[in-house]
Backbone as a printed PyTorch tensor [residue, N CA C, xyz], in Angstrom:
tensor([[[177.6500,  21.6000, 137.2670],
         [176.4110,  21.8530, 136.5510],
         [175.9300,  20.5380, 135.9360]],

        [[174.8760,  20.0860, 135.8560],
         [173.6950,  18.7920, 135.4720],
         [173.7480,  18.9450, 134.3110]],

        [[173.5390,  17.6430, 133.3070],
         [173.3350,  17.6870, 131.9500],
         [172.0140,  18.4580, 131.8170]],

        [[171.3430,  18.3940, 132.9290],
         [169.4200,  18.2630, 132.9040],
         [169.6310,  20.0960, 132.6690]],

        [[170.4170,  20.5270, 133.2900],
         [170.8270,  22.1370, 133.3230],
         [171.1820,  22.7820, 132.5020]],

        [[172.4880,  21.9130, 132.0380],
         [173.3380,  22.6840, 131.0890],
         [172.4930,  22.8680, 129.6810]],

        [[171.3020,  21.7860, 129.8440],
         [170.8480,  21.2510, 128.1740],
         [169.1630,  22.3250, 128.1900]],

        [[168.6320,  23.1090, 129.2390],
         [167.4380,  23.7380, 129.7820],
         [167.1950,  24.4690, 128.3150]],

        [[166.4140,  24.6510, 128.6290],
         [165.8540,  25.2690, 127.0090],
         [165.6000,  26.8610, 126.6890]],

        [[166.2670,  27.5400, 126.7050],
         [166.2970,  28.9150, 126.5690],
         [165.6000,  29.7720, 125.1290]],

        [[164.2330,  30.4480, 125.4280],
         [163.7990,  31.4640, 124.1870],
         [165.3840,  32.2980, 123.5620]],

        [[165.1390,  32.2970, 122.4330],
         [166.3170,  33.7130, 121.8490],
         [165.6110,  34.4960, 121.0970]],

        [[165.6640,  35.7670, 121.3200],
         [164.9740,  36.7680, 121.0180],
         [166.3740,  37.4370, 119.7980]],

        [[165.4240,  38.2780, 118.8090],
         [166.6490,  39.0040, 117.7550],
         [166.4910,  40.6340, 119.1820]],

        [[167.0440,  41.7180, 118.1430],
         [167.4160,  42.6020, 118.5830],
         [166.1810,  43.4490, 119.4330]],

        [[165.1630,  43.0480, 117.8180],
         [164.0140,  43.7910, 117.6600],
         [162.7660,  42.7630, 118.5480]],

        [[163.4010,  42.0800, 119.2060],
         [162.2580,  40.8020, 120.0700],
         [161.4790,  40.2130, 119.6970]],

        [[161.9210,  39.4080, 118.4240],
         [161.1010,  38.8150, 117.5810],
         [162.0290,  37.4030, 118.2100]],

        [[161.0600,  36.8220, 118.0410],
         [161.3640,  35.1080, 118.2950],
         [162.4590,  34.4220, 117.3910]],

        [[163.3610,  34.3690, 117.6260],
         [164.3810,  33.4770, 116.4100],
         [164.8450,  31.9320, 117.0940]],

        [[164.9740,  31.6340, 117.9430],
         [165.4210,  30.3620, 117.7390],
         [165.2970,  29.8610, 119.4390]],

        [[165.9930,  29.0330, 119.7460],
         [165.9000,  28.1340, 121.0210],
         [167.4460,  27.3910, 121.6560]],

        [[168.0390,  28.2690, 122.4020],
         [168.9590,  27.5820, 122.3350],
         [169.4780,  26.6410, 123.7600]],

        [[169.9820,  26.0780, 124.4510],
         [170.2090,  25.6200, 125.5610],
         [170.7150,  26.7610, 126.4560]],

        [[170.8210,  26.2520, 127.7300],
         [171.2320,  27.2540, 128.9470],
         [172.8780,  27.3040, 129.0680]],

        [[173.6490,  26.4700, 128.6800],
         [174.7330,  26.3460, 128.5310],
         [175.5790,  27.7930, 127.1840]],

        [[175.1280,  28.0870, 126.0700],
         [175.0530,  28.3630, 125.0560],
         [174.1950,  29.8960, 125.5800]],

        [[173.4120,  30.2000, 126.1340],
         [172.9250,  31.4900, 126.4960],
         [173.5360,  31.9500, 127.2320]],

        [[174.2940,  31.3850, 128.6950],
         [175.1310,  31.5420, 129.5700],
         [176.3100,  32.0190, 129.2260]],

        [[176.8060,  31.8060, 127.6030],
         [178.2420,  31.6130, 126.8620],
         [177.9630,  33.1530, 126.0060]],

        [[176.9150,  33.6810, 125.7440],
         [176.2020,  34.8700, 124.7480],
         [176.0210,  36.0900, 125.9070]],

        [[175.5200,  35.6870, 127.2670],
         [175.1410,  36.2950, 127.8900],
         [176.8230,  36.9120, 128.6130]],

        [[177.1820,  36.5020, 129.1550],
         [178.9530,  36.4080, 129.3460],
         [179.6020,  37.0950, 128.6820]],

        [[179.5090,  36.3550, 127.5450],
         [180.6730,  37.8410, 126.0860],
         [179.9790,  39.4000, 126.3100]],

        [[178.8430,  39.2210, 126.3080],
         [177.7660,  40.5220, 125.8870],
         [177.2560,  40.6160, 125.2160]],

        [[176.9050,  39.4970, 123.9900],
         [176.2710,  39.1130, 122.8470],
         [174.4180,  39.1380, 123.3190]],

        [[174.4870,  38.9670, 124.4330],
         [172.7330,  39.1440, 124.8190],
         [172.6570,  39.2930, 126.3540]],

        [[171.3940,  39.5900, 126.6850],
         [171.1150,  40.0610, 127.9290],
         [170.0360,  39.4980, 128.1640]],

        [[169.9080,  38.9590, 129.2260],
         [168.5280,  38.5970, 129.9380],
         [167.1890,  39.2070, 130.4520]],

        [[166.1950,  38.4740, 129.6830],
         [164.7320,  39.1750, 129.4780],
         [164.0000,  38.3960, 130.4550]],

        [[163.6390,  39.2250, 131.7890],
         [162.8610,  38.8460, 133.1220],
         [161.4870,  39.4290, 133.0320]],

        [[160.7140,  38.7990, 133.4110],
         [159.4550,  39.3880, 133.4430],
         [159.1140,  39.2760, 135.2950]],

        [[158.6160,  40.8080, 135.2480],
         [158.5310,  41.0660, 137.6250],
         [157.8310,  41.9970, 137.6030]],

        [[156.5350,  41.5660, 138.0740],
         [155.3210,  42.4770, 138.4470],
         [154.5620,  43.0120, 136.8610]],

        [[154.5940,  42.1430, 135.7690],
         [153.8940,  42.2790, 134.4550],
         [154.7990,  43.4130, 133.9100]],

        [[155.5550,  43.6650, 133.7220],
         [156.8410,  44.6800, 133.1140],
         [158.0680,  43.4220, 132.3820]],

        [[158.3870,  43.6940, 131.6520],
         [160.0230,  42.7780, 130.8290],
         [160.9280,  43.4720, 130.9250]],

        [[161.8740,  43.4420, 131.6800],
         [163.1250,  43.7190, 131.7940],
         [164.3360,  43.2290, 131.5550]],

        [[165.5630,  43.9150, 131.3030],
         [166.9630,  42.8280, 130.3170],
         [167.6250,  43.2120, 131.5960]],

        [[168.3360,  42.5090, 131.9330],
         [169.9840,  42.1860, 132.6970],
         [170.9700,  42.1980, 131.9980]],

        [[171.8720,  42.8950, 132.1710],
         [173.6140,  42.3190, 131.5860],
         [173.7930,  41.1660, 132.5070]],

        [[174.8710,  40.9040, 132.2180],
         [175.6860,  39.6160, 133.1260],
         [175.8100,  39.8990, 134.3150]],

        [[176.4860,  40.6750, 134.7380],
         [176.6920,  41.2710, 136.2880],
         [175.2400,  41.7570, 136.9130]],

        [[174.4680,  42.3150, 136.2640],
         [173.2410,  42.3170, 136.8050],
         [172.2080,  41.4980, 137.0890]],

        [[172.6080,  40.3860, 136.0030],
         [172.0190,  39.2670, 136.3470],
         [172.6330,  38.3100, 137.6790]],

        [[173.9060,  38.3430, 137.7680],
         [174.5920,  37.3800, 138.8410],
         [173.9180,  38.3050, 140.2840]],

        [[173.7620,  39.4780, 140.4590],
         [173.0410,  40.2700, 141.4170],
         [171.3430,  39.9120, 141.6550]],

        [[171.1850,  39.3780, 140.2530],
         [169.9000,  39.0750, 140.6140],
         [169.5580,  37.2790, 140.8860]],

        [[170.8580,  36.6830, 140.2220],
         [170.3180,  35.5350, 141.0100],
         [170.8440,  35.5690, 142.6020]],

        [[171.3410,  36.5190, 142.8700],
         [171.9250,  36.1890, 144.6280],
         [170.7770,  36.1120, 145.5600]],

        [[170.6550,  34.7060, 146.0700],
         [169.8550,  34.6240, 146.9480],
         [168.9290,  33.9360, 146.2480]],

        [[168.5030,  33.6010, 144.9000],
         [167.2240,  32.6980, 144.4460],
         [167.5940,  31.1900, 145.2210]],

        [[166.6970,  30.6360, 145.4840],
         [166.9450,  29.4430, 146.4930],
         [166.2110,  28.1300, 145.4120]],

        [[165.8980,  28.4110, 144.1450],
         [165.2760,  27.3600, 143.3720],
         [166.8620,  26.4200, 143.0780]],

        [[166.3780,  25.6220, 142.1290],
         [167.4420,  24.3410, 141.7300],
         [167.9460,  24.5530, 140.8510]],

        [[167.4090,  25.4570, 139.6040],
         [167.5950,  25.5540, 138.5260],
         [168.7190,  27.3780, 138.2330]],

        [[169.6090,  26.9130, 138.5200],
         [170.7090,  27.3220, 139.1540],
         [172.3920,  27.0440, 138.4410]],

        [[173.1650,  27.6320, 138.1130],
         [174.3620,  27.3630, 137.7120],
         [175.6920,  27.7040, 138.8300]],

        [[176.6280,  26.7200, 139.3590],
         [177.3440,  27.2450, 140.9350],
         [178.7570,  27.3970, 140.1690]],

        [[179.2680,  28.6160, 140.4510],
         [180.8350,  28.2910, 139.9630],
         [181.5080,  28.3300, 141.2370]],

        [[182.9410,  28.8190, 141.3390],
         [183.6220,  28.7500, 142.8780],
         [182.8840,  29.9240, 143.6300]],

        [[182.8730,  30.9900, 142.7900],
         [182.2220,  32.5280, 143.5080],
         [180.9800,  33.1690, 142.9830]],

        [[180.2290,  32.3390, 142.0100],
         [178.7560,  32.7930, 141.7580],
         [178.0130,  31.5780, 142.0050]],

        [[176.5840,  32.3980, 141.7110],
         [175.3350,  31.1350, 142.2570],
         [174.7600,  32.0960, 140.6580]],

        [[174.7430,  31.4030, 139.6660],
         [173.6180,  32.0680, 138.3420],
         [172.2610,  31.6300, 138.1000]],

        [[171.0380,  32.1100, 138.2200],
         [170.0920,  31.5070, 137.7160],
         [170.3170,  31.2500, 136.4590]],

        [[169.5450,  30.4790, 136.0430],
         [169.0230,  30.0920, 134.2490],
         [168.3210,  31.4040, 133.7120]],

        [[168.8050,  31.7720, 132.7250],
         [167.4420,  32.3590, 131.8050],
         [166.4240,  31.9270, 131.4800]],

        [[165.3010,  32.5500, 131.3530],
         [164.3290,  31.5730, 130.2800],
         [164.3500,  32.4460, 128.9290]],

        [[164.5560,  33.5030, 128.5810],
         [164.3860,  34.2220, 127.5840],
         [166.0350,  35.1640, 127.6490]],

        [[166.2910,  35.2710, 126.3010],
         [167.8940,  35.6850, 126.3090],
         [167.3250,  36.7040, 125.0050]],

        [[168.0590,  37.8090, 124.9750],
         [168.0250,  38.9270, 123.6720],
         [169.0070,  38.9490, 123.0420]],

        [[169.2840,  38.6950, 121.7580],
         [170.6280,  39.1910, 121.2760],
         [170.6870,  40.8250, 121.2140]],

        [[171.4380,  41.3510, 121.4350],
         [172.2350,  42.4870, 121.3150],
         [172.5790,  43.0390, 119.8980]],

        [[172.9510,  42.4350, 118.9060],
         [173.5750,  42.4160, 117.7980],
         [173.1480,  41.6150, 116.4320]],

        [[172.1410,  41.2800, 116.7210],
         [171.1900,  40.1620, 115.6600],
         [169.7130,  40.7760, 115.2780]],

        [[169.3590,  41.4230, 114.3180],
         [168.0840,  41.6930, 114.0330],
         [167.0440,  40.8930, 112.9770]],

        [[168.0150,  39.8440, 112.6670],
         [167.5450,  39.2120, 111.3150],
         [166.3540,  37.8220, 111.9350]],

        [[165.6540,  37.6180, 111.0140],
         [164.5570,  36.9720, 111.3320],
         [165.4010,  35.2590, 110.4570]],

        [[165.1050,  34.0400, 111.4270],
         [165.5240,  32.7250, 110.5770],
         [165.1550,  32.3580, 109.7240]],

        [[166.0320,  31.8230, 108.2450],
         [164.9490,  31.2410, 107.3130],
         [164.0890,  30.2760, 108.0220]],

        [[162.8120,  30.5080, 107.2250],
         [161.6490,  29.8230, 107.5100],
         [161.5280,  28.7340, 106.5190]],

        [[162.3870,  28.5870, 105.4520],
         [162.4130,  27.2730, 104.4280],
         [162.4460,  26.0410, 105.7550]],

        [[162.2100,  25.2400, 105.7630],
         [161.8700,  24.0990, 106.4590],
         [162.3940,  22.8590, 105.8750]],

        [[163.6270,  22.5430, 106.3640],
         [164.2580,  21.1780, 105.6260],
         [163.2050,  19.8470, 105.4060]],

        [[163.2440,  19.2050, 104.6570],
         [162.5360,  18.0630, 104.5730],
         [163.3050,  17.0440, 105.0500]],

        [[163.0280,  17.0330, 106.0130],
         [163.9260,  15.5610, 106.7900],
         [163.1180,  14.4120, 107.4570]],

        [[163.5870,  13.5380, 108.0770],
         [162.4840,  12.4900, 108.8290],
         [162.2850,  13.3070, 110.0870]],

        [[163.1250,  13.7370, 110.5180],
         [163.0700,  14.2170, 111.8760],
         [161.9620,  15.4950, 112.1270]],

        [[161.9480,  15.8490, 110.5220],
         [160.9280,  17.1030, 110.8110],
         [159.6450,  16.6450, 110.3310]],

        [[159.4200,  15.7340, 109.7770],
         [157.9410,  15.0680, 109.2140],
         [157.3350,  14.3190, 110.7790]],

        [[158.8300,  13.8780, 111.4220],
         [158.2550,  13.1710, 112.6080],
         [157.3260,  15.2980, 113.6020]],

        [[158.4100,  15.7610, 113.1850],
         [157.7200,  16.6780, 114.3630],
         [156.5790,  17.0840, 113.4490]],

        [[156.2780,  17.5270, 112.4850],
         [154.8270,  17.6730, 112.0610],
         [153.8240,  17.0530, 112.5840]],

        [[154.3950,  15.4990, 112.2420],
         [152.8440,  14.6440, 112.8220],
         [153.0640,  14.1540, 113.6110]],

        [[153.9880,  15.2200, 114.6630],
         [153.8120,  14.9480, 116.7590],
         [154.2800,  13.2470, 116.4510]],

        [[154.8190,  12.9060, 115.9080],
         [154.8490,  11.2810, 116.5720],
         [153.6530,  10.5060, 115.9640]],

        [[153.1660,  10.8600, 115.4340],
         [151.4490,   9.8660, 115.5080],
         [151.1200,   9.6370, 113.8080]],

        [[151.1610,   8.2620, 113.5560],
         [150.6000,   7.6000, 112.4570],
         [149.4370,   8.0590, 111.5960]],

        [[149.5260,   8.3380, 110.5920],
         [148.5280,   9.5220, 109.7250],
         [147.2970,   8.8890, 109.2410]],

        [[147.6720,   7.7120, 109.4510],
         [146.6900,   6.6760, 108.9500],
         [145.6970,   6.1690, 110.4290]],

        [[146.4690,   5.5760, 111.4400],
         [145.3610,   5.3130, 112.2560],
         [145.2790,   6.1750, 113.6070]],

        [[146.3150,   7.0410, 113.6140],
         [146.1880,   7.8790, 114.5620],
         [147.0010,   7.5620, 116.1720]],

        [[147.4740,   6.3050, 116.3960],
         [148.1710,   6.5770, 117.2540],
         [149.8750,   6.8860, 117.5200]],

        [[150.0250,   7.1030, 118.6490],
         [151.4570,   7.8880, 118.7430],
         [152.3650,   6.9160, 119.1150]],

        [[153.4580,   6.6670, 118.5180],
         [154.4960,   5.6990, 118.6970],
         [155.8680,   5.9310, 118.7540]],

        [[156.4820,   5.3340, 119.3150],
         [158.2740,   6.2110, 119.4170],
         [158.7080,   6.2050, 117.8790]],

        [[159.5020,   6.7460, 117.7280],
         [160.0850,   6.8980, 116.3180],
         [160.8190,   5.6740, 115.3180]],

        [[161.4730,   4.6530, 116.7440],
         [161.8880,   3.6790, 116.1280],
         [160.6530,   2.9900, 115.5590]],

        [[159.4540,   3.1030, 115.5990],
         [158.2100,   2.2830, 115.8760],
         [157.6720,   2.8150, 114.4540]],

        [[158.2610,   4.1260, 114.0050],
         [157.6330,   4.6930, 112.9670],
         [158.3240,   4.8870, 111.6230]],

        [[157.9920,   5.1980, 110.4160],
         [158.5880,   5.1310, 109.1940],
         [158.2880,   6.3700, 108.4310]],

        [[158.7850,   6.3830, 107.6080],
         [158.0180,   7.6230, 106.2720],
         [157.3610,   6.6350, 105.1910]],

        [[155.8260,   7.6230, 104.8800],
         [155.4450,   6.7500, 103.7910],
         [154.9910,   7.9140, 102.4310]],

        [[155.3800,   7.1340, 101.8280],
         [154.8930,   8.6830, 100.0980],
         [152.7480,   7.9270, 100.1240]],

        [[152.1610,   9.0370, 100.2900],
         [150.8220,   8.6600, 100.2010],
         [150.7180,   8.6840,  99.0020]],

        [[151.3880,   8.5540,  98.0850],
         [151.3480,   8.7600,  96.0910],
         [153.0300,   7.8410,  96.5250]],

        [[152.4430,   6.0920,  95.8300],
         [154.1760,   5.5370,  96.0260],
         [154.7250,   6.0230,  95.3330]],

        [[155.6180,   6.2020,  95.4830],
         [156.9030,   6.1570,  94.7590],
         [156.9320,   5.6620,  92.9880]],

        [[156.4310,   4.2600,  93.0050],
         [156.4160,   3.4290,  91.8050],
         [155.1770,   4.2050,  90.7570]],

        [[154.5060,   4.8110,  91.4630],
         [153.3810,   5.5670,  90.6960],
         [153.4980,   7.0560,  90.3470]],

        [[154.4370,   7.2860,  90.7180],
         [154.6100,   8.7480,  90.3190],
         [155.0300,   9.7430,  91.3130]],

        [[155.1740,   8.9860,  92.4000],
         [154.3940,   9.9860,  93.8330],
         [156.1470,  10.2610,  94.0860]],

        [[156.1290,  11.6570,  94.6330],
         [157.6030,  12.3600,  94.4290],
         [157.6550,  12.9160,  96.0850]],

        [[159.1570,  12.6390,  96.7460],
         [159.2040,  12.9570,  98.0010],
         [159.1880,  14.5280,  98.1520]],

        [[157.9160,  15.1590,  98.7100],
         [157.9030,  16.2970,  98.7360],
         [156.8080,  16.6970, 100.5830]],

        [[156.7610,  17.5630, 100.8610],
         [155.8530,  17.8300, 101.9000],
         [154.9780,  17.2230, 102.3930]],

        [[154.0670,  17.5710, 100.5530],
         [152.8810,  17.2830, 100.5450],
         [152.4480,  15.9860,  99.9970]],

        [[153.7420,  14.7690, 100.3150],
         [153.6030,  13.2580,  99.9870],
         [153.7890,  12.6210, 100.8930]],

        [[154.1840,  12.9110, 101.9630],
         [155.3730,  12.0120, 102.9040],
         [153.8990,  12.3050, 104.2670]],

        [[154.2050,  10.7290, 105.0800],
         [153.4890,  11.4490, 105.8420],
         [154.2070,  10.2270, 107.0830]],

        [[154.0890,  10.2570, 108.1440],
         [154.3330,   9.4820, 109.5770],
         [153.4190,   8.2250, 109.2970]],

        [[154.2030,   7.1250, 109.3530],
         [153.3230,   5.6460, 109.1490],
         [153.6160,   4.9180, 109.8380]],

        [[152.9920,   3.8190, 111.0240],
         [153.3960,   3.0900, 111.8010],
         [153.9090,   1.2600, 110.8610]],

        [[154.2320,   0.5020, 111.4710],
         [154.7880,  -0.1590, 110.7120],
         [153.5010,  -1.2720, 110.0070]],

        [[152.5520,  -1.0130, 110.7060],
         [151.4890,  -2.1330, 110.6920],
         [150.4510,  -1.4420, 109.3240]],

        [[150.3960,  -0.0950, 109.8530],
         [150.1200,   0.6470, 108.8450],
         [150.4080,   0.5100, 107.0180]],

        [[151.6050,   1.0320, 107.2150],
         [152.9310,   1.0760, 105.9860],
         [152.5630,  -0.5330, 105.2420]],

        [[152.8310,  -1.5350, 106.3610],
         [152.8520,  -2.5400, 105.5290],
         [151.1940,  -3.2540, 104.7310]],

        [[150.1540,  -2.5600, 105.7690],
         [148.4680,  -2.6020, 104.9100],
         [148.7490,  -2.0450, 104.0390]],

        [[149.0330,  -0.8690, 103.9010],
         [148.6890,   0.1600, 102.5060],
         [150.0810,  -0.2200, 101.6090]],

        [[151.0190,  -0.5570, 101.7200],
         [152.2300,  -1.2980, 100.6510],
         [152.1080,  -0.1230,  99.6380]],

        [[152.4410,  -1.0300,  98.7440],
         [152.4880,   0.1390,  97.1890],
         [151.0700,   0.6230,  96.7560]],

        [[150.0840,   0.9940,  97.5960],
         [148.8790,   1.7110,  96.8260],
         [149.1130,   2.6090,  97.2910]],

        [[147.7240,   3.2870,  96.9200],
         [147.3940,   4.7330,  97.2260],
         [145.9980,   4.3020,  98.6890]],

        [[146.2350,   5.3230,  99.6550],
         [145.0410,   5.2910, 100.7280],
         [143.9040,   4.8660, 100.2160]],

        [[143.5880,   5.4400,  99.0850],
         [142.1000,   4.9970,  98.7120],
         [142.4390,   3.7540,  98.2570]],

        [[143.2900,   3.1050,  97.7540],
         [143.1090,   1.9680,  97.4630],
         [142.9960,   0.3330,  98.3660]],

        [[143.5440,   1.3680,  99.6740],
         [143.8840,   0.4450, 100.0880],
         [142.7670,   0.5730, 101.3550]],

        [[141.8130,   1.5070, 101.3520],
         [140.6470,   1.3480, 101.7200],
         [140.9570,   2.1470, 103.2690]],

        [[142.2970,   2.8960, 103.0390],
         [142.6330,   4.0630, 104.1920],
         [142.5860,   5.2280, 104.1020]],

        [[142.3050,   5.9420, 105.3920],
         [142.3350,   7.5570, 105.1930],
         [143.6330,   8.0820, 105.9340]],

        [[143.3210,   9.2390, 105.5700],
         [144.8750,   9.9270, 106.0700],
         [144.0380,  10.7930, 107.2270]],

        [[144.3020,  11.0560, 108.0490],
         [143.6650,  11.6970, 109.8190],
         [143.9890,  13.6280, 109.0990]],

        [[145.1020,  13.9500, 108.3370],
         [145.5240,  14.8600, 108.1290],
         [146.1440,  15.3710, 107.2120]],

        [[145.8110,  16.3710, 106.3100],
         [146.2570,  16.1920, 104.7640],
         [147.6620,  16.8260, 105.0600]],

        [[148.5210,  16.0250, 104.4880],
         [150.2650,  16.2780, 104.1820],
         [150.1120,  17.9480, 103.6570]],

        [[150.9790,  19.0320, 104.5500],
         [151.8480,  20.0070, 103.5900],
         [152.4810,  20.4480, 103.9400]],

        [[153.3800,  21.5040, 103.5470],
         [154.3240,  22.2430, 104.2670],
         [154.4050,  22.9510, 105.1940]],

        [[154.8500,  22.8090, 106.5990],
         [154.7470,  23.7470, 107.7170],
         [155.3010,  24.8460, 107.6980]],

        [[154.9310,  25.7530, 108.3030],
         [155.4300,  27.1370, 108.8630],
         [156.5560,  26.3760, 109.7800]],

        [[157.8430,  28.0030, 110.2410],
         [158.7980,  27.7510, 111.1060],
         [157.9910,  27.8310, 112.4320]],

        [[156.9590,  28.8050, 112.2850],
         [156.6530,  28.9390, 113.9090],
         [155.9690,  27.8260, 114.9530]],

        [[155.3080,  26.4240, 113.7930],
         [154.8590,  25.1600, 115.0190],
         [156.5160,  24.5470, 115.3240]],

        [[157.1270,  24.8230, 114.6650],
         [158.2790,  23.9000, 115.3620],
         [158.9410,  24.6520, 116.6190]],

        [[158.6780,  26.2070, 116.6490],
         [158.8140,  26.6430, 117.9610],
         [157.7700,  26.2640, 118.8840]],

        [[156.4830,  26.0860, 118.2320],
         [155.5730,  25.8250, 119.8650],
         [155.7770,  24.2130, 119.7480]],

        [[156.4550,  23.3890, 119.2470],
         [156.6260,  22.6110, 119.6270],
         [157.3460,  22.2640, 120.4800]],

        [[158.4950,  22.6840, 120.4620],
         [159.5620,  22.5500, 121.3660],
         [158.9560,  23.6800, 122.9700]],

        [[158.0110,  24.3400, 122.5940],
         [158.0270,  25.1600, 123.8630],
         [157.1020,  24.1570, 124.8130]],

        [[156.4280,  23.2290, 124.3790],
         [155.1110,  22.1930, 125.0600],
         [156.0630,  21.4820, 125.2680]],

        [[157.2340,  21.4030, 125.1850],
         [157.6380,  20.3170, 125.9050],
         [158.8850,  20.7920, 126.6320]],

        [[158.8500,  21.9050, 126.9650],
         [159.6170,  22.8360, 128.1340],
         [158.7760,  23.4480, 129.4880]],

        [[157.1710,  23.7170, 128.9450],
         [156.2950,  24.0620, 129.6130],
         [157.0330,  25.5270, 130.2920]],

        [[157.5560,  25.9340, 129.9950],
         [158.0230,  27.4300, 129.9990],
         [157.1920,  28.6460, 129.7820]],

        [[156.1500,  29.2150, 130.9100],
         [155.1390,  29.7670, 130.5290],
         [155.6440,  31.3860, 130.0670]],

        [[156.8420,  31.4900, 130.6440],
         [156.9940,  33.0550, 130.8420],
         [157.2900,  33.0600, 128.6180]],

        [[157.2490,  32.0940, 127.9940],
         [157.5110,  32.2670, 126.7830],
         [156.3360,  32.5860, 125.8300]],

        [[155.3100,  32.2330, 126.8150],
         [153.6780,  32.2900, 126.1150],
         [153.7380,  34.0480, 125.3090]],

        [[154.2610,  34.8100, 126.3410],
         [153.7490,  36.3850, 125.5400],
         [154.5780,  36.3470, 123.9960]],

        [[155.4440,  35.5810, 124.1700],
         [156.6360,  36.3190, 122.6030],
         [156.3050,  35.1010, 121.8540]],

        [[155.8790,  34.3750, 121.9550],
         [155.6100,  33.6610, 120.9550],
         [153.7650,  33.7150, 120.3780]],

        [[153.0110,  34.3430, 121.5460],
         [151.5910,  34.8360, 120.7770],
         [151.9010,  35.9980, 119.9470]],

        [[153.4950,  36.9530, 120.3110],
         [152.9140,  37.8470, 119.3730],
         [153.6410,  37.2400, 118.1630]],

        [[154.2260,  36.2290, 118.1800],
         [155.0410,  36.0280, 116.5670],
         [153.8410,  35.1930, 115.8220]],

        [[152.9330,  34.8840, 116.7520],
         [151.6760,  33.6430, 116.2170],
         [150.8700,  34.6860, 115.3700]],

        [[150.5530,  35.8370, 116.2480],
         [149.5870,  37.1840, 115.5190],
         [150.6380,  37.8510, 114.1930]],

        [[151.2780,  37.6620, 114.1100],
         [152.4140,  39.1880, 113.2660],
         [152.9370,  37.6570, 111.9250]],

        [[152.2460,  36.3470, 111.5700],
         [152.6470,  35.2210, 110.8070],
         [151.5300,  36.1210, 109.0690]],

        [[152.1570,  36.2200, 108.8790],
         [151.0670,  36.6270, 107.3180],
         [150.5170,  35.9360, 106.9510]],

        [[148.9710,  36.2210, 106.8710],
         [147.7700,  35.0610, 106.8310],
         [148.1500,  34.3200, 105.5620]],

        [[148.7220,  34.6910, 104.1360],
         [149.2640,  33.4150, 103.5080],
         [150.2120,  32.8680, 103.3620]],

        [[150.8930,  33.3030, 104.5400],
         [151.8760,  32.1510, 105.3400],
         [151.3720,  31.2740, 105.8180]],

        [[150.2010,  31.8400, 106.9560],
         [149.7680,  31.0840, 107.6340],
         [148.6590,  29.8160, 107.4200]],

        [[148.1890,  29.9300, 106.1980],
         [147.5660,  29.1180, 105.5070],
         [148.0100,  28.1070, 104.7410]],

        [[149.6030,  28.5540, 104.2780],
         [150.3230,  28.1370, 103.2550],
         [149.8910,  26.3240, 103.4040]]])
């Protein structure tokens, strides 16, 4: 089995088919196996679950790549896995980390707008630090280095910059369509429009 395989990006559904998390194909394969979840196919506009054995019946004979070979099975991949035994929805608190400020602002500098690899990029408090400005959501924003070092210790307005996008706290659910745009996994479009519709409008505003 391929790293490119083992690492494929699998929907996880709770009991009740609500969207909870994302896990690799390796790790669904390992859930799906015990009996911890079953596989959610979509054939002829209907969703249907597989156990394990029903699933190894149903990959017999798929001729795609994306494929797992042991000595005596041929397994397709899932794209969508159900837990069996999980009904609980993930906290939606949202760590404040670099890694998640980077996924807020996609990669891209708040100040002039373009997108740069991460080594390329920094965190900046739009309220410094030295002035009062406190690491929170709604301070921190993606700054390129050319950026960061124009605006130094002011404030945007002072330094005669705008911000492309006002800093605040995200919802859990863009960090799922984030990760799903970059799987391009269409059969995931239905369960994640309905978790987009069923978000409580002052959540969703938050």
């Amino acid at each position: 089995m391929s790293a490119e395989t083992v690492n494929a990006s699998v929907l996880v559904l709770n009991r009740l088919w609500q969207v909870v998390n994302i896990c690799t194909a390796e790790r669904a394969l390992g859930l799906l196996f015990t009996g911890h979840a079953q596989v959610v196919h979509e054939d002829g506009g209907s969703w249907n679950t597989f156990s394990f054995l029903e699933w190894c019946d149903f990959s017999h004979g798929h001729t795609g790549e994306d494929v797992v070979r042991t000595v005596s099975l041929r397994i397709r991949i899932p794209r969508i896995i159900l837990l069996l035994f999980f009904e609980r929805l993930p906290n939606k608190d949202i760590k404040l980390t670099r890694h998640n400020v980077f996924e807020r602002d996609r990669g891209t500098c708040q100040y002039c707008g373009k997108r740069y690899d991460r080594k390329d990029l920094n965190i900046d408090h739009v309220v410094p630090r030295h002035r009062g400005g406190v690491t929170t959501w709604d301070n921190v924003v993606c700054s390129c280095m050319r950026c960061n070092s124009r605006k130094s210790n002011r404030t945007p307005e002072e330094a005669g910059m705008h911000l492309i996008r006002r800093p605040k706290k995200p919802r859990w659910h863009p960090f799922i369509e984030i990760k799903f745009r970059r799987t391009f996994d269409h059969s995931w479009r239905h369960f994640l429009d309905v978790a987009y519709w069923n978000v409580e409008i002052g959540e969703e505003e938050a």
